[in-house]
C-alpha positions as CSV (number, residue, x, y, z in Angstrom):
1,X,-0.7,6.8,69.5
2,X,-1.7,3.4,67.6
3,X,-4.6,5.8,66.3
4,X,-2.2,8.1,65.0
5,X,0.5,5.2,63.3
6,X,-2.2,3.8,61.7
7,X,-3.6,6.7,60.4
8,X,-0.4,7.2,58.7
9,X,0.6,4.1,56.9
10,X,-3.2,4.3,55.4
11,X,-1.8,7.7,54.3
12,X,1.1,6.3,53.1
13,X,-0.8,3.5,51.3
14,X,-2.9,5.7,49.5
15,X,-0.1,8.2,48.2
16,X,1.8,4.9,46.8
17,X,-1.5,4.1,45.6
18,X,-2.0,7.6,43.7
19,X,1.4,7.5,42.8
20,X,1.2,4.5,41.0
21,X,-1.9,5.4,39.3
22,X,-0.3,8.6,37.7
23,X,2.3,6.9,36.6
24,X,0.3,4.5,35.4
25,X,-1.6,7.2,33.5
26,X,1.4,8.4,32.0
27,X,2.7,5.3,30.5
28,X,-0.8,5.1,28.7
29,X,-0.7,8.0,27.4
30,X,2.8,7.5,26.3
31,X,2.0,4.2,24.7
32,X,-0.9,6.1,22.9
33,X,0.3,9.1,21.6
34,X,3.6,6.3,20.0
35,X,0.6,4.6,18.3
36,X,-0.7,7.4,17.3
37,X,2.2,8.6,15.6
38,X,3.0,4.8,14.3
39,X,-0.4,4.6,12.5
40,X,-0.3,8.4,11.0
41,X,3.3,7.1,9.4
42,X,1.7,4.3,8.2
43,X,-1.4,5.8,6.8
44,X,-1.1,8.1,4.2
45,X,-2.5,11.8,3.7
46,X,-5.5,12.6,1.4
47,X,-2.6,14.0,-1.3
48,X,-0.7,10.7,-1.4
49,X,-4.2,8.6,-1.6
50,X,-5.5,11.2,-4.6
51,X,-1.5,10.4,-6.0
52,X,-2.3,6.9,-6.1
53,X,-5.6,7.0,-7.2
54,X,-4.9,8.9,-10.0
55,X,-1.8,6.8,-11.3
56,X,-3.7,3.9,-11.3
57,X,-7.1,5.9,-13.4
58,X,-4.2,6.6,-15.7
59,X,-3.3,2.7,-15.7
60,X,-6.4,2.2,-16.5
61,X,-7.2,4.8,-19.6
62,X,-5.7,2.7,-22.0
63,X,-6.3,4.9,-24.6
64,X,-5.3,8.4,-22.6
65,X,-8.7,10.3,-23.4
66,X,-9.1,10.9,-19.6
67,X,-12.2,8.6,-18.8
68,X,-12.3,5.0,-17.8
69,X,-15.0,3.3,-20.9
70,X,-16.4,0.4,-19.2
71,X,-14.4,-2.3,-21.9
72,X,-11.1,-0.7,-19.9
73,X,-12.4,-1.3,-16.6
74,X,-13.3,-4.5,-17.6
75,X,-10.3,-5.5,-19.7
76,X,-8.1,-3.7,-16.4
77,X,-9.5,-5.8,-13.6
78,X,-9.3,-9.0,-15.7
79,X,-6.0,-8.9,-16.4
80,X,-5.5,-8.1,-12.9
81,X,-7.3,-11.1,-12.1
82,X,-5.5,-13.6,-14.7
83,X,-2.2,-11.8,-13.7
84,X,-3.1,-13.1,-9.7
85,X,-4.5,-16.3,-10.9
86,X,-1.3,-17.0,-12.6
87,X,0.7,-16.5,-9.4
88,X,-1.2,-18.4,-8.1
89,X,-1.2,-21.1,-10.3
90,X,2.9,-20.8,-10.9
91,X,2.8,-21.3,-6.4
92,X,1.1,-24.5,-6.8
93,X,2.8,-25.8,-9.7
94,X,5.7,-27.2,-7.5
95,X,7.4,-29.6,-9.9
96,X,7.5,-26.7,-12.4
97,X,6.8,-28.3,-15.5
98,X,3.6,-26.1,-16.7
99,X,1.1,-28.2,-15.3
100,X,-0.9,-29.2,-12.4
101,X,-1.0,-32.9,-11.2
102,X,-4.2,-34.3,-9.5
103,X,-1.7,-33.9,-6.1
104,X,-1.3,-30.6,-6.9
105,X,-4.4,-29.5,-7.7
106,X,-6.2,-31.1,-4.9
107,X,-4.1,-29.4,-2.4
108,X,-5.6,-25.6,-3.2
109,X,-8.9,-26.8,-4.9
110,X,-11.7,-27.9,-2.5
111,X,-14.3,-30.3,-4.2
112,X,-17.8,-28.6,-2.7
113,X,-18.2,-32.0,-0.9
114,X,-15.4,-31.2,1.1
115,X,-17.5,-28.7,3.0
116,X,-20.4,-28.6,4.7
117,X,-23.2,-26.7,2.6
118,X,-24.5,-23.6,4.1
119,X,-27.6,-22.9,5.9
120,X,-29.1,-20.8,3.6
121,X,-28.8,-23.5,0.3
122,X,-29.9,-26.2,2.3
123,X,-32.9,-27.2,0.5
124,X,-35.7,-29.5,2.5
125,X,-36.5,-32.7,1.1
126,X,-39.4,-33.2,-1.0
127,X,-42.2,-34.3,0.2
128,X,-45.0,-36.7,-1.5
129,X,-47.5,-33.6,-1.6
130,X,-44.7,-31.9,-3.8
């Protein structure tokens, strides 16, 4: 009879156990079929990347002859360079006036000192064969 009791509550045990693991097998899946779906919203299709890609070739053309010379690739990244450098700037310029003070500058400009050189430009020290 013990034989028998016993027998059953390791049954028991390992149904609960089962149990559990399916449902633990279906949350999982739940979870990753909703971040599945989160990152397909976020990500767009190969029509809205060839959209945006093509707006911003025709940012670029300044002169609308449909092809990028290399002076308007150049002249395009720049100013999006000086445009972000300016941002920049204007963020660090906290009393407003135009201008950065020594304070300010220090803040967001490292001096090279400030950091330790890397590996690779380490250069030994001369030696007296040299």
């Amino acid at each position: 009879m013990k034989g028998k009791w016993l027998l059953m509550a390791v049954a028991a045990i390992l149904c609960a156990s089962m149990a559990y693991a399916v449902v633990a097998v279906e949350a999982s899946k739940d979870k990753a079929e909703k971040t599945e779906k989160v990152q397909k919203a976020d990500k767009p299709d190969k029509a809205e990347i060839r959209k945006r890609r093509e707006a911003e070739f025709a940012e670029i053309d300044a002169n609308k002859d449909g092809k990028v010379s290399k002076d308007e690739f150049v002249n395009y990244y720049i100013r999006r360079q000086k445009e972000r450098y300016e941002q920049l700037f204007k963020s660090k310029d906290k009393d407003g006036d135009g201008a950065l003070t020594v304070d300010e500058f220090a803040v967001f400009v490292p001096i090279k000192t400030d950091r330790p050189p890397r590996p690779e430009r380490v250069k030994p020290a001369p030696t007296k064969a040299d």
